[in-house]
Structures are given as C-alpha cells and as structure tokens.
N, C-alpha and C positions, 0 to 999 in steps of 0.2 A: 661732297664730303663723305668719306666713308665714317661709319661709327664703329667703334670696336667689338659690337658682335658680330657686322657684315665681314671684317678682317677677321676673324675670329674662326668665323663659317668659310671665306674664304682658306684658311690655312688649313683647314682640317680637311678638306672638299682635295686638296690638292697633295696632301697627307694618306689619307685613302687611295688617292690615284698611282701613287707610287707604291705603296704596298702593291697596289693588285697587281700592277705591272713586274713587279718582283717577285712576285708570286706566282705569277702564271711562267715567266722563264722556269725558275725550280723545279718545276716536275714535268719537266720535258728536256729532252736531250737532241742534239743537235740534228742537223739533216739527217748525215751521214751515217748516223749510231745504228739509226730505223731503215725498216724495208721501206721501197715508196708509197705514199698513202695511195689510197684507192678507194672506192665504193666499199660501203659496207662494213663490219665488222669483224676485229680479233683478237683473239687472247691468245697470249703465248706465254709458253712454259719459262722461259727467261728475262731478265730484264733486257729492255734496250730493243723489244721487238726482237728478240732470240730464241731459238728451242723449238718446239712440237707450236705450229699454230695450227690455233680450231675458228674455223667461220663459225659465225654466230647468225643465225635467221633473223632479222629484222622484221621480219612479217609474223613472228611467235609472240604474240604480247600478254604479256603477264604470266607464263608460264615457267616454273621454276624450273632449270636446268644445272642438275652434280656433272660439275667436270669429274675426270677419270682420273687428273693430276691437274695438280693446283697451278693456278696461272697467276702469275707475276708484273704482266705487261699487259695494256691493250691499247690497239690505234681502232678508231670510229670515225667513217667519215660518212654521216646520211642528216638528212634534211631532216628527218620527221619521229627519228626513232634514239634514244640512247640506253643503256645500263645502268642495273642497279648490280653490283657483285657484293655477296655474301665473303667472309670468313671462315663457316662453316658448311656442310652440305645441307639441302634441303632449304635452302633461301634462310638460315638461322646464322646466327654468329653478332656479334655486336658491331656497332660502327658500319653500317651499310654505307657502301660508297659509292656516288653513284658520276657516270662520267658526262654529260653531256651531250652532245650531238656530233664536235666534230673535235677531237683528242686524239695525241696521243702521246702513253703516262706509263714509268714504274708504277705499281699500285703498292699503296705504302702497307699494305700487306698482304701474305697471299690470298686468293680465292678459291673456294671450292665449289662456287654456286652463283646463278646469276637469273636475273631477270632483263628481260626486252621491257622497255616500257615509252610511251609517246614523250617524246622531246618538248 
C-alpha cells in the first residue's frame, strides 16, 4: 500500500525527470545546425556552431584565457576536462557558465574569457 508521501515523492521524482529532459533539448539544436562533434573543444563566434572557431587546449587547466572576439557557441567532447566561460575578459563578468564535459550549446550570453577546468 503506497502512503501519500511515498506518492507524493513519487510524483515529484518524475516531475523533475521531465523538466530535466526539457531542458537539456532547449539549449541544443539539432544535428544538422552544428559541425560534426569531435574530440576536444570550441568556441565559435556564432550561434549554432557558426563563425571564426577557436580550439580550446584541454591540457591548460585553470588558466585564464580573453578571446580576441566574443564567442557565442561551444561544442566539448572530452572525458576529463570542461569550461568555465566568463562574460567579461580576464575570467570576470557575472554568471560564470560553465559547460560540462560533453555539449554542445548557444551560450546564453556572449563570452569573452574562459577557463579549462577537470570535469
């Protein structure tokens, strides 16, 4: 016999599960949109995986790195390493975002600064 907090925790457990799954579609776009993933890391100047792309070292960790121009997009696909991107340059700006280990996202806003850091 279930009791009404086990339902309860049940609905909320399964409540969460859909958000996250709706949420993880939303800031990603379709195959097609993006280059093919690959090893490694980048950020590019446009949304949708578009523009000037800059490889990102993976082996630099914790090192702050000012883009030249601000980047819009990134796809990351490594096992061990992900991103922290700034809004401003010199790893400063509010709302540090950081991506994961294997994405890839319009950044909901642009960047001018990023760090490598262990996944």
């Amino acid at each position: 016999m279930f009791t009404p907090r086990a339902i309860l925790h049940s609905t909320a457990v399964a409540a969460c599960a859909a958000v996250a799954l709706t949420g993880f579609g939303a800031g990603t776009a379709s195959a097609t949109d993006w280059p093919p993933l690959r090893e490694g890391a980048y950020l590019y100047s446009g949304t949708h995986g578009t523009g000037k792309a800059s490889a990102v070292d993976l082996d630099d960790l914790s090192t702050c790195h000012t883009l030249s121009a601000p980047a819009r997009s990134v796809q990351i696909a490594s096992g061990s390493a992900s991103l922290v991107l700034y809004s401003g340059a010199d790893c400063t700006g509010i709302h540090p975002w950081a991506t994961g280990s294997l994405l890839e996202s319009d950044l909901p806003r642009a960047a001018l600064s990023y760090r490598v850091v262990p996944a």
